[in-house]
N, C-alpha and C positions, 0 to 999 in steps of 0.2 A: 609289426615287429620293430622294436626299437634296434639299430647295430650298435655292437661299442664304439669308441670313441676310434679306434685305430683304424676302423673297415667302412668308416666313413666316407663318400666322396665327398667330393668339395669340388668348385667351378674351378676352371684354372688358375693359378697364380694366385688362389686363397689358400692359408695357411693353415691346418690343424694348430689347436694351444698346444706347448712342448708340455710335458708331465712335469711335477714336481723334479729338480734333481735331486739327484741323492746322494746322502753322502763318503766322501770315498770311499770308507771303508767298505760300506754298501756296495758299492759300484764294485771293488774290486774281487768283493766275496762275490757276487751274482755273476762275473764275470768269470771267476775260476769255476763257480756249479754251471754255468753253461759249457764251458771247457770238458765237462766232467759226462754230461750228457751228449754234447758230442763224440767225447772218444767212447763213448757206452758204445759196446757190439750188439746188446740185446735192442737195443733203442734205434740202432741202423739198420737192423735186419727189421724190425717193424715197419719203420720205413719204407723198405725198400720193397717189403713183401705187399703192403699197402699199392702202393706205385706199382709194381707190376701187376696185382690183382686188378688194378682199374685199369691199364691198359688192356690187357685180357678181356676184361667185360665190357672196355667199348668196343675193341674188335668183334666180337661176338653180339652184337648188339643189333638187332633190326635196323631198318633205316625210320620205320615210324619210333623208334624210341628214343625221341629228341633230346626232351628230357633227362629219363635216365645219364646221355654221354654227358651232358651240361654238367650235371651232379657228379659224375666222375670226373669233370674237368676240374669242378670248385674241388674237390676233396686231394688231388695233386698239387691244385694251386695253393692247398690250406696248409699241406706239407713241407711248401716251399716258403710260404710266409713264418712258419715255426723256423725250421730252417734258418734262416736268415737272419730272422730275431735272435735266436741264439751266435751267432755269428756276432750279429753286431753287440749283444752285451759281451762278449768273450773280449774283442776289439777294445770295446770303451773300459773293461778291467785292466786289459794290459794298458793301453795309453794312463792311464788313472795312475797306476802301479809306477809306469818309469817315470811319470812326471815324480810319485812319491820319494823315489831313490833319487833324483835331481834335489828337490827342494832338501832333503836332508843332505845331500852333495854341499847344498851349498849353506847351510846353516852352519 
């Protein structure tokens, strides 16, 4: 199984390539639809209902079903990497944005 580019390791102190950037405008729409999906309530109660069902089913979970808890760990940690990701485009829209109200500050 090939992983994408983002859920690659890498030895220490090696770098992933940064992605193309994009351009403001880009940047600062992607940043407001991250915005938009975080303040979603249907999108957080998913979430959140997700996260509790796998804690649930690894409390309930045998001690031979090793497995299983692993695959319940990847699928919290996969919620927190979405997570996060949306975080950080929301962050880089706004930074994008006041830079934009600057540079026209100062034109």
């Amino acid at each position: 199984m090939q992983w994408p580019l983002w859920a690659r390791r890498k030895p220490a102190g090696e770098l992933l390539p940064d992605p193309a950037p994009l351009a403001a405008p880009d940047l600062i729409r992607r940043g407001e639809a991250a915005q938009r999906l975080l303040a979603d309530p249907v999108l957080g109660a998913a979430f959140a209902e997700i996260r509790e069902d796998s804690y649930r089913l690894w409390l309930d979970s045998k001690p031979s079903e090793t497995e299983r808890r692993e695959e319940l760990y990847r699928v919290v940690q996969a919620l927190e990497l979405v997570r996060g990701k949306l975080r950080a485009y929301r962050g880089a829209g706004l930074v994008r944005a006041a830079e934009r109200v600057e540079e026209e500050r100062a034109a």
